[in-house]
C-alpha atoms as a printed R data frame, in Angstrom:
    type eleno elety resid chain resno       x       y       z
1   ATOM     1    CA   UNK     A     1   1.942   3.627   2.341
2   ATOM     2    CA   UNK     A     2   3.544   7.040   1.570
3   ATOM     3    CA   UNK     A     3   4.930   9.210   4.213
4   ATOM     4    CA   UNK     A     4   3.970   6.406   6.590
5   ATOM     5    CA   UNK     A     5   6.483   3.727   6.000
6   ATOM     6    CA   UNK     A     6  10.043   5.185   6.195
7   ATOM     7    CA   UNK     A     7  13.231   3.273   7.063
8   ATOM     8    CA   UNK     A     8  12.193   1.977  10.812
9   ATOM     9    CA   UNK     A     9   9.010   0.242   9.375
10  ATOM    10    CA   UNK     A    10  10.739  -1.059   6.159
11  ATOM    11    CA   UNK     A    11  13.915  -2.214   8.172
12  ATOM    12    CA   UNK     A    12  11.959  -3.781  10.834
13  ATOM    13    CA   UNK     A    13   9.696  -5.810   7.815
14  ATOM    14    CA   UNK     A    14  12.801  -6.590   6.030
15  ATOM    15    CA   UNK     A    15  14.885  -8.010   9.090
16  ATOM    16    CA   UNK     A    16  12.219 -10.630  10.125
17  ATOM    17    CA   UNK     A    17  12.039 -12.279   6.624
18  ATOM    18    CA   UNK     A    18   9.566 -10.012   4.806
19  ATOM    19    CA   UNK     A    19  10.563  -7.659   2.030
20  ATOM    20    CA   UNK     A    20   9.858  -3.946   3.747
21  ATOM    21    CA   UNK     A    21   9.267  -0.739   1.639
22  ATOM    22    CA   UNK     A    22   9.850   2.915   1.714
23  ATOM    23    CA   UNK     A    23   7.110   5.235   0.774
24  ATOM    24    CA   UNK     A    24   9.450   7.296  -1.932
25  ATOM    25    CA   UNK     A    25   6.657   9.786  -2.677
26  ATOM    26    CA   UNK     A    26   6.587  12.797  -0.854
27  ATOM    27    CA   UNK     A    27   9.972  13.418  -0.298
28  ATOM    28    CA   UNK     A    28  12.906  15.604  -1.585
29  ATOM    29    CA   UNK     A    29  15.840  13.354  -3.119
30  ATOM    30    CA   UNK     A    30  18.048  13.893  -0.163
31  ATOM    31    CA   UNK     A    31  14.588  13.139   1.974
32  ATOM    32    CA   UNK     A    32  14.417  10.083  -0.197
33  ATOM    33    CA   UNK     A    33  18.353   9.380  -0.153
34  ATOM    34    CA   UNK     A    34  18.776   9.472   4.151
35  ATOM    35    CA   UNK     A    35  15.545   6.647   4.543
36  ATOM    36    CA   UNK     A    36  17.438   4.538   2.240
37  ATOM    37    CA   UNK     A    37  20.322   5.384   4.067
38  ATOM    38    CA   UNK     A    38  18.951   5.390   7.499
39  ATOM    39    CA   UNK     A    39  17.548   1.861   6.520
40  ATOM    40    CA   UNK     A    40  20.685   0.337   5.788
41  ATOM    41    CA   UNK     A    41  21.719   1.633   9.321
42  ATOM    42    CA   UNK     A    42  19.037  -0.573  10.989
43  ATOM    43    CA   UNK     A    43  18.833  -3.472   8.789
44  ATOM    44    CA   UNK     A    44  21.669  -5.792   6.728
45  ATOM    45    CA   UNK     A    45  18.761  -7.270   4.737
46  ATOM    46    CA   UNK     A    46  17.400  -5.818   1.399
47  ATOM    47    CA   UNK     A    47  14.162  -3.113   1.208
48  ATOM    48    CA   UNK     A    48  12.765  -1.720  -1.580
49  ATOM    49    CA   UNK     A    49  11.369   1.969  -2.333
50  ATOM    50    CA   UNK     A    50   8.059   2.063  -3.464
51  ATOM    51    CA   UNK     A    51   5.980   5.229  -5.627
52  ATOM    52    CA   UNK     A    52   3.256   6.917  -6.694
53  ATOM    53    CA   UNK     A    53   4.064   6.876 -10.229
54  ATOM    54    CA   UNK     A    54   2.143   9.528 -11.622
55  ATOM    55    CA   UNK     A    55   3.482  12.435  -9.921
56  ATOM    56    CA   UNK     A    56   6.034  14.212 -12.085
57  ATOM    57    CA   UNK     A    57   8.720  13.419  -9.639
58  ATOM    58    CA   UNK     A    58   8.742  10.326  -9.489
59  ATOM    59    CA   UNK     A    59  11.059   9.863 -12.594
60  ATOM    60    CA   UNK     A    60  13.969  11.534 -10.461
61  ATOM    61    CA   UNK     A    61  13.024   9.607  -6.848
62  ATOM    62    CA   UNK     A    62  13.085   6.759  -9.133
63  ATOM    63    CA   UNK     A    63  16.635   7.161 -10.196
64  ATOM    64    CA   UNK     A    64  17.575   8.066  -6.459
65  ATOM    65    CA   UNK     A    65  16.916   4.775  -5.218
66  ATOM    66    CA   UNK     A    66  18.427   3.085  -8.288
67  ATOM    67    CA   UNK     A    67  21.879   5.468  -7.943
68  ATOM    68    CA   UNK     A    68  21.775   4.037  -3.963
69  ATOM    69    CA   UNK     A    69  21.666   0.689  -4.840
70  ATOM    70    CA   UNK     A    70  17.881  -0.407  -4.160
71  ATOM    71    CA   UNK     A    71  17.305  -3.383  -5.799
72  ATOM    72    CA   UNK     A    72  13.464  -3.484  -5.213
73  ATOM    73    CA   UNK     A    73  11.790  -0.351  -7.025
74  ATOM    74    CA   UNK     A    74   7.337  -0.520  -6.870
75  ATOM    75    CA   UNK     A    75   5.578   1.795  -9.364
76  ATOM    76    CA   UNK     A    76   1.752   2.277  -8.831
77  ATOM    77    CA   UNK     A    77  -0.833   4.307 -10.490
78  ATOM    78    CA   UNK     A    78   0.898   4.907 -14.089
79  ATOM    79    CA   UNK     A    79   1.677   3.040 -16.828
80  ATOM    80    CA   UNK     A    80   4.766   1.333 -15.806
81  ATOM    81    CA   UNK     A    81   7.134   1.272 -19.103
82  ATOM    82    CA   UNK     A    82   9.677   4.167 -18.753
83  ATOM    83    CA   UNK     A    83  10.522   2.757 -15.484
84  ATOM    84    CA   UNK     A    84  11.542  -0.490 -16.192
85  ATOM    85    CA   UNK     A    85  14.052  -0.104 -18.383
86  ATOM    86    CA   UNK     A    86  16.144   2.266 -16.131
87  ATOM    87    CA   UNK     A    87  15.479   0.209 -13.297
88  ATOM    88    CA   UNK     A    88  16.677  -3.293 -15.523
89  ATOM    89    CA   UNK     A    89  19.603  -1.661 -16.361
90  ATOM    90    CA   UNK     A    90  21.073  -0.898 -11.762
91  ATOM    91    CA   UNK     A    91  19.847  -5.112 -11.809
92  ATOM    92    CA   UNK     A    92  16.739  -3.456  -9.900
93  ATOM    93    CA   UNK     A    93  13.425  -5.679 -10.046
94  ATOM    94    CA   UNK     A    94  10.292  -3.963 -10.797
95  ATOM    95    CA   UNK     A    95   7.152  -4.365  -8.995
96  ATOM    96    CA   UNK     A    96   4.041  -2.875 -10.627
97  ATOM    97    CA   UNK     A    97   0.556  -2.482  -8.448
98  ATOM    98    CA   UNK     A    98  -2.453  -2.683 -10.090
99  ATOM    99    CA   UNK     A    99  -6.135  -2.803 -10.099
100 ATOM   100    CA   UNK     A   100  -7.614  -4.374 -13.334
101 ATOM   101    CA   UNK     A   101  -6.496  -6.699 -15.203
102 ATOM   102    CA   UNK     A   102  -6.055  -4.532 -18.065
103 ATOM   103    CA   UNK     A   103  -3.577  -2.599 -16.048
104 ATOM   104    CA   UNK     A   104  -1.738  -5.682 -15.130
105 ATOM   105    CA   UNK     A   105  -1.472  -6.956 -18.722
106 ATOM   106    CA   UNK     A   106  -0.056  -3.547 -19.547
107 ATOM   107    CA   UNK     A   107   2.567  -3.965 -16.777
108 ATOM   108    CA   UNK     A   108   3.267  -7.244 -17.703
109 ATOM   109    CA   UNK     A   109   4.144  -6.027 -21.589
110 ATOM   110    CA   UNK     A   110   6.313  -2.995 -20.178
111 ATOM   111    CA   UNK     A   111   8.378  -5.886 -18.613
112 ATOM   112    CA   UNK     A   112   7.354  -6.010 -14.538
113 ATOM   113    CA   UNK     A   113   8.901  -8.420 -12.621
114 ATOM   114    CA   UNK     A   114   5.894  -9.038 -10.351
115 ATOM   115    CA   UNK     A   115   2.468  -7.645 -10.117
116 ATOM   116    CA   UNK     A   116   0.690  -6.402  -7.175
117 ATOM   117    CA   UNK     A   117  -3.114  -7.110  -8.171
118 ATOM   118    CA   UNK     A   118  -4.681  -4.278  -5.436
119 ATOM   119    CA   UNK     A   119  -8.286  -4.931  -4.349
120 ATOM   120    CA   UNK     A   120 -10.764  -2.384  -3.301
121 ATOM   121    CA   UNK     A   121 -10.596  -3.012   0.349
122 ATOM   122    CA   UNK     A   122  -7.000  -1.699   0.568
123 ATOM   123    CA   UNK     A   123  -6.516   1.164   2.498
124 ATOM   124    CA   UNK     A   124  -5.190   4.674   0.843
125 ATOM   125    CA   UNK     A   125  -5.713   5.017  -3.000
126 ATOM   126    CA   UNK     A   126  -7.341   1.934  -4.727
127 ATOM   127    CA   UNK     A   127  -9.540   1.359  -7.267
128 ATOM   128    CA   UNK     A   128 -12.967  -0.453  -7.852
129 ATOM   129    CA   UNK     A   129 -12.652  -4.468  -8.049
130 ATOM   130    CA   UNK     A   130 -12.663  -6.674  -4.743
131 ATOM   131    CA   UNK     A   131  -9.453  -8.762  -4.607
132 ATOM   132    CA   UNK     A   132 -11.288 -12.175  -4.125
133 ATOM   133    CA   UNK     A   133 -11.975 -11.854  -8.147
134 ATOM   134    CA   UNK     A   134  -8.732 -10.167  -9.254
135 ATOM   135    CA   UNK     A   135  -6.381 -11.796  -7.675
136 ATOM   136    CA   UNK     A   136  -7.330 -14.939  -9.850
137 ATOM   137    CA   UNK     A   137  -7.598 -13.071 -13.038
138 ATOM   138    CA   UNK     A   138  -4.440 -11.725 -12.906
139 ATOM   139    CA   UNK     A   139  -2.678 -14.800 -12.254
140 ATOM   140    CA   UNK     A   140  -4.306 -16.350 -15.140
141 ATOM   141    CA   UNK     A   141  -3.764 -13.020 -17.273
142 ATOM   142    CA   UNK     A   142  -0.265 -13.093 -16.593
143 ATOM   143    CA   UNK     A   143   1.059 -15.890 -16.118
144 ATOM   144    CA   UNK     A   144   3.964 -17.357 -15.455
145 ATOM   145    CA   UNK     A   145   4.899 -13.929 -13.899
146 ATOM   146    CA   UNK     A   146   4.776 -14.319  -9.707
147 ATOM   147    CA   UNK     A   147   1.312 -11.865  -8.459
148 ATOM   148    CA   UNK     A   148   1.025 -10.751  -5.076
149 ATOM   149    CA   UNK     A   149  -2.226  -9.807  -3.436
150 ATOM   150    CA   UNK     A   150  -2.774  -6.700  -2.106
151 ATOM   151    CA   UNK     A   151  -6.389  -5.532  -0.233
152 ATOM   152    CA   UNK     A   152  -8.305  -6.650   2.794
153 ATOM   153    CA   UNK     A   153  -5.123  -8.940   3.900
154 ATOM   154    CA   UNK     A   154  -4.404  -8.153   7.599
155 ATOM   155    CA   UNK     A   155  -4.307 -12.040   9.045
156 ATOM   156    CA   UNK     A   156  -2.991 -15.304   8.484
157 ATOM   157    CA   UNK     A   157  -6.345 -16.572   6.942
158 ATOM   158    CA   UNK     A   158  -6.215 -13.864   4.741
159 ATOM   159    CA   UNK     A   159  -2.746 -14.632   3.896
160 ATOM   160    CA   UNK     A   160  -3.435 -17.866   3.431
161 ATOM   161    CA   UNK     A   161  -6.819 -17.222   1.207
162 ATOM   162    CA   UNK     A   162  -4.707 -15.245  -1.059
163 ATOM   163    CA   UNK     A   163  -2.330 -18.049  -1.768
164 ATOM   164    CA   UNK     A   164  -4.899 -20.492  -2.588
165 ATOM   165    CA   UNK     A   165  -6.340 -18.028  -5.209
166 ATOM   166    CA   UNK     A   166  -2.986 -18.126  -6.565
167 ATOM   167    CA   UNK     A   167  -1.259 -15.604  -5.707
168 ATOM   168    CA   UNK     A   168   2.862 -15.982  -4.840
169 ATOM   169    CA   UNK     A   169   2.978 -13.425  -2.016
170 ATOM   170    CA   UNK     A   170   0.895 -10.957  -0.198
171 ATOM   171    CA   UNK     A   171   1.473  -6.950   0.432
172 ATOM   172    CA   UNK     A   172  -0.110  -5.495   3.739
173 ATOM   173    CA   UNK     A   173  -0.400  -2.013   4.395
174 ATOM   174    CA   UNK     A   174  -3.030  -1.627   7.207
175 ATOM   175    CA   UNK     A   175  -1.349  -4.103   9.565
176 ATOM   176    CA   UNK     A   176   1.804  -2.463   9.576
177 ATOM   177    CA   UNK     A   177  -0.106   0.851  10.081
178 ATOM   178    CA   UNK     A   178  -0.847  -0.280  13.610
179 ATOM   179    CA   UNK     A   179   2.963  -0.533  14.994
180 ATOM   180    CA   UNK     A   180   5.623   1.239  16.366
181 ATOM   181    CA   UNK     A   181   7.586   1.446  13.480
182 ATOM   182    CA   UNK     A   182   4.810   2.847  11.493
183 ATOM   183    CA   UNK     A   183   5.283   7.150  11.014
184 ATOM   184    CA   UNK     A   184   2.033   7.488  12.574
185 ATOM   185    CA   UNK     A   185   0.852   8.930  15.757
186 ATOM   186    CA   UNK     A   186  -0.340   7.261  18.656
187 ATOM   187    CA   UNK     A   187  -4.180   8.880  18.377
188 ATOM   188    CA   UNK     A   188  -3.837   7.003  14.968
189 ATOM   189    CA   UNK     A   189  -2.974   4.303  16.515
190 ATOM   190    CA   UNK     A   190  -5.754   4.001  18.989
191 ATOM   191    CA   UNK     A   191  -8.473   4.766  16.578
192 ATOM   192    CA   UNK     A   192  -6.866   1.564  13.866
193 ATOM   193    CA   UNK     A   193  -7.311  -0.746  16.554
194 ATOM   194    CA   UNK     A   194 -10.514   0.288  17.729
195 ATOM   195    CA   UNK     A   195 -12.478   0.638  13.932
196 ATOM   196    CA   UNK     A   196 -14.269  -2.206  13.342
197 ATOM   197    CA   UNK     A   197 -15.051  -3.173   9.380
198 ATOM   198    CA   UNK     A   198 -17.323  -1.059   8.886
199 ATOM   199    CA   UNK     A   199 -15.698   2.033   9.671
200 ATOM   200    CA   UNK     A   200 -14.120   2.670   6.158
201 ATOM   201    CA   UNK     A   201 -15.682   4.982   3.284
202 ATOM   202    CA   UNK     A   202 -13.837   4.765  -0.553
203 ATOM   203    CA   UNK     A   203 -14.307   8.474  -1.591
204 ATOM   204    CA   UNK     A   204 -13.095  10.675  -3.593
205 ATOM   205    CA   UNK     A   205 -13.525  14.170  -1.346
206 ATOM   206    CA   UNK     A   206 -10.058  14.070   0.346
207 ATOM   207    CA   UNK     A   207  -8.914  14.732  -2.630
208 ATOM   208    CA   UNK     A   208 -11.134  17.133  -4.649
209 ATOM   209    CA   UNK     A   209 -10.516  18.943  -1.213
210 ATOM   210    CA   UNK     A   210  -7.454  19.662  -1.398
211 ATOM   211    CA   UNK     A   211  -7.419  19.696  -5.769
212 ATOM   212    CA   UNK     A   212  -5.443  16.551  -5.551
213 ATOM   213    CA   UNK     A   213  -5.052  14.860  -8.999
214 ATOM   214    CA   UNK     A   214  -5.678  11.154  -9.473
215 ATOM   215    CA   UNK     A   215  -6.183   8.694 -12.558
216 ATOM   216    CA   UNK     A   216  -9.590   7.810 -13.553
217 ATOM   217    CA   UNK     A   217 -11.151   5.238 -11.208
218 ATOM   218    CA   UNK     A   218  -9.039   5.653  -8.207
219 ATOM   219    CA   UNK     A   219 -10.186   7.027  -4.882
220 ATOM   220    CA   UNK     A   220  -9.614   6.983  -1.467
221 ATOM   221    CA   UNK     A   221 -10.030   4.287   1.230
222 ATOM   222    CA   UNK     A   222 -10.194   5.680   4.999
223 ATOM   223    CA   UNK     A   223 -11.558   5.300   8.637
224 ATOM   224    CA   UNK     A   224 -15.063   7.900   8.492
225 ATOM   225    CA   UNK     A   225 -14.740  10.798  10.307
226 ATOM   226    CA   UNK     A   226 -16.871  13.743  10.822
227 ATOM   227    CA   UNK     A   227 -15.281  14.987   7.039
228 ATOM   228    CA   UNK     A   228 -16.323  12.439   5.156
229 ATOM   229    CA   UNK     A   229 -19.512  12.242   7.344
230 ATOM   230    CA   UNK     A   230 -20.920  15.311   5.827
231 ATOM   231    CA   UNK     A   231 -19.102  15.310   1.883
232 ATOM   232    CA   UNK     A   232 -18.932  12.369   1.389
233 ATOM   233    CA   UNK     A   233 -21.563  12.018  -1.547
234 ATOM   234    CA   UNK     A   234 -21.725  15.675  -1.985
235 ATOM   235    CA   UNK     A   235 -18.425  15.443  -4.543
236 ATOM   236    CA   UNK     A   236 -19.634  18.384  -6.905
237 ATOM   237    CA   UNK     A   237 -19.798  20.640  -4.072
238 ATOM   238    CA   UNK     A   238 -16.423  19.998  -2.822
239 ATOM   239    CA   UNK     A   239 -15.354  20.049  -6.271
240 ATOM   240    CA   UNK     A   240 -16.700  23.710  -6.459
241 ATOM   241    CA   UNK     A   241 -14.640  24.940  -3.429
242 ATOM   242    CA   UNK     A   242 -12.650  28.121  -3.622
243 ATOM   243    CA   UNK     A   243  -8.571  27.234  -3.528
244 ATOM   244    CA   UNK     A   244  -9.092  29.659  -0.715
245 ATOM   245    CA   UNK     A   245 -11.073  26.739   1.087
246 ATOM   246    CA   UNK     A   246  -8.773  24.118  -0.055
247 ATOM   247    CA   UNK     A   247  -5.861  25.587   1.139
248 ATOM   248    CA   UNK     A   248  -7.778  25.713   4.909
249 ATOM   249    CA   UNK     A   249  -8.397  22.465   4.738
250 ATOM   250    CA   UNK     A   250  -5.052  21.450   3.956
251 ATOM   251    CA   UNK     A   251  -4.120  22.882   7.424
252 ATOM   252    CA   UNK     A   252  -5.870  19.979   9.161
253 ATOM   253    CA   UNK     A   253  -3.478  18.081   8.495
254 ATOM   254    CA   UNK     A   254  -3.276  14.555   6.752
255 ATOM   255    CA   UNK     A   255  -3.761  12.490   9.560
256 ATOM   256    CA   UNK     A   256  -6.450  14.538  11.803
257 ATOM   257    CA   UNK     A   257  -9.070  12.688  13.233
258 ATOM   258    CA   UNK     A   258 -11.869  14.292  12.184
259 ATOM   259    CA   UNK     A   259 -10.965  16.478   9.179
260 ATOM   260    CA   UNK     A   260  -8.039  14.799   7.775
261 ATOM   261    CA   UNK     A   261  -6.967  11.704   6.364
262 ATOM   262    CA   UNK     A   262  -6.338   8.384   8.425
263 ATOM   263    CA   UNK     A   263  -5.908   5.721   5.376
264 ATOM   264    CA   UNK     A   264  -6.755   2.119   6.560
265 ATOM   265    CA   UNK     A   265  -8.762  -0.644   4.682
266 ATOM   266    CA   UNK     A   266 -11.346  -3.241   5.353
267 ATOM   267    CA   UNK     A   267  -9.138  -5.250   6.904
268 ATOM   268    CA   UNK     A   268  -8.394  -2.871  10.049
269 ATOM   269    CA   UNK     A   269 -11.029  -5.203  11.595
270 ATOM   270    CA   UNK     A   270  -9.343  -7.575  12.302
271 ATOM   271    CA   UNK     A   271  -6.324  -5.359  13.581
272 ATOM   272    CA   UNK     A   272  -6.487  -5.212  17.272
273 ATOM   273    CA   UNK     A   273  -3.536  -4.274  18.644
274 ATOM   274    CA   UNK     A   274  -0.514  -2.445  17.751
275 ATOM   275    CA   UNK     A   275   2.656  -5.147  18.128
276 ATOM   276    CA   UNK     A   276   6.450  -4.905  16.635
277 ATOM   277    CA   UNK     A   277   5.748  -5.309  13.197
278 ATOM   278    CA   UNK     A   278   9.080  -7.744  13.015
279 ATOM   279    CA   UNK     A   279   6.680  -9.571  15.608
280 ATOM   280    CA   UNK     A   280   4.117  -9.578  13.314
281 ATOM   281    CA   UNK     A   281   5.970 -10.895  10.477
282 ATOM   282    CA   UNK     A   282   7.137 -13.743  11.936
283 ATOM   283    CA   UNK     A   283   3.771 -14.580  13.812
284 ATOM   284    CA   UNK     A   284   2.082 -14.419  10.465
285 ATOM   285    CA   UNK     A   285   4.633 -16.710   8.893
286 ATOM   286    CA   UNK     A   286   4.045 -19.282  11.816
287 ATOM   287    CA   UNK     A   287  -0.131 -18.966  11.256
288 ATOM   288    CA   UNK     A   288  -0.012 -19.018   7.618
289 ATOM   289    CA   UNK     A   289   2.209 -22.583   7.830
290 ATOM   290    CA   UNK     A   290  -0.515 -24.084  10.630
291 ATOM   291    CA   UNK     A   291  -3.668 -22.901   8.480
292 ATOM   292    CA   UNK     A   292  -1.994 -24.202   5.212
293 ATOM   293    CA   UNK     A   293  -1.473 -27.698   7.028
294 ATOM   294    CA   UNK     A   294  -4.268 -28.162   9.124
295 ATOM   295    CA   UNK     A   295  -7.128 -26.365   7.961
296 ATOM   296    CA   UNK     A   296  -7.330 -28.944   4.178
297 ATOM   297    CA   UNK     A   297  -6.971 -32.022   6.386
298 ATOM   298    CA   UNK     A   298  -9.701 -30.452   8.346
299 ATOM   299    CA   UNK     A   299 -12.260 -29.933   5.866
300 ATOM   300    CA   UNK     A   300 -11.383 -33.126   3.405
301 ATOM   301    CA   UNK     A   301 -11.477 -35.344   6.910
């Protein structure tokens, strides 16, 4: 969740029985270093740091949170294997996200711990393949390692749908987007709760605005706005801008409503009000456990 999730919204995950994460990228290492810090401040319980692991400096954030003693370390977006060993060695586990299975078989050789199998309806960078179908081929490509599910998960009947298909856990994003804790504004805020499911786009023209550089296949999931409105589908163009008109844009700023960026997936549908997200962890926990119970006696009668 980047710049979003910093040590309130990790703590506040992590102290009602979920496993919260920092957004490492984007930061300095003494940015980087005061979250963790500021986290252990708030919270006795264990959160992890989490990257965007093609950016060049990710290597030294990554050894930040190790030297701190973060025992949860997420790599996304790059071939996982120079980080695991490093990480292995501080007794760090290694979560890789991915979004094909040929990306989680890769992780899987480099030595993850756990893979995050990412479906298209996540909000922020994704890829291409729905997470109904690759949540299930993951599992089965990877077994016995433990998969989360990642995409389109806001609820506890999507929580619970993602443990039938096998997976061990889930990873929500948009949900969390829509709390206090969250680094977002409150115009953000009111516009997450209000977007119904079909106010996403997946596009690649934040990025090719601003000359942003991204791996093959990967674009960007996030509520339409009056940007994406009129380039959206009109890539080449964009791609043609001057760095003169890139460098305006970036002055909008990454989460203004109608130029910039507000990341959110499919899910933010069913997100309808903003709530404590330690609230919201334990409600989930509660809904999951009643839907898990109930709903199969229900249907085999």
């Amino acid at each position: 969740m980047g710049m979003v999730a910093g040590a309130r919204l990790a703590a506040a995950v992590s102290g009602s029985g979920g496993l919260g994460l920092i957004g490492g990228a984007f930061r300095d290492p003494d940015g980087l270093r005061a979250e963790i810090r500021a986290a252990r401040e708030l919270s006795d319980r264990h959160v992890g740091v989490g990257f965007i692991s093609h950016r060049a400096e990710t290597h030294e954030l990554a050894l930040v949170a190790l030297d701190e003693g973060v025992t949860v370390i997420a790599h996304s977006f790059a071939d996982p294997t120079p980080f695991v060993g490093p990480a292995h060695d501080h007794g760090a586990l290694v979560l890789c996200q991915v979004r094909t299975v040929a990306e989680a078989e890769r992780a899987a050789t480099a030595g993850a711990d756990v893979i995050v199998a990412q479906g298209t309806e996540a909000g922020g960078h994704t890829g291409r393949v729905s997470t109904l179908p690759l949540v299930p081929a993951v599992v089965d490509a990877v077994a016995p390692l433990p998969v989360v599910a990642a995409g389109g998960i806001a609820d506890a009947r999507g929580v619970a749908a993602a443990l039938v298909l096998g997976a061990d856990g889930v990873w929500l994003g948009t949900r969390f987007e829509a709390t206090p804790e969250a680094a977002v504004g409150h115009s953000f805020r009111e516009r997450l709760v209000a977007a119904t499911t079909d106010d996403t786009v997946l596009t690649e023209t934040f990025d090719l605005a601003i000359k942003a550089d991204w791996p093959e296949g990967i674009a960007m999931r996030a509520l339409r706005n009056r940007f994406t409105d009129e380039w959206h589908g009109r890539e080449d163009e964009v791609r043609a801008w001057s760095q003169e008109r890139s460098d305006e844009y970036r002055t909008y700023g990454f989460f203004s409503a109608a130029e910039g960026v507000m990341p959110a997936g499919e899910s933010v549908g069913v997100v309808t009000t903003v709530e404590p997200a330690g609230d919201i962890v334990r409600r989930l926990a509660a809904e999951v456990d009643a839907i898990l119970r109930d709903r199969p006696a229900h249907l085999l009668g």
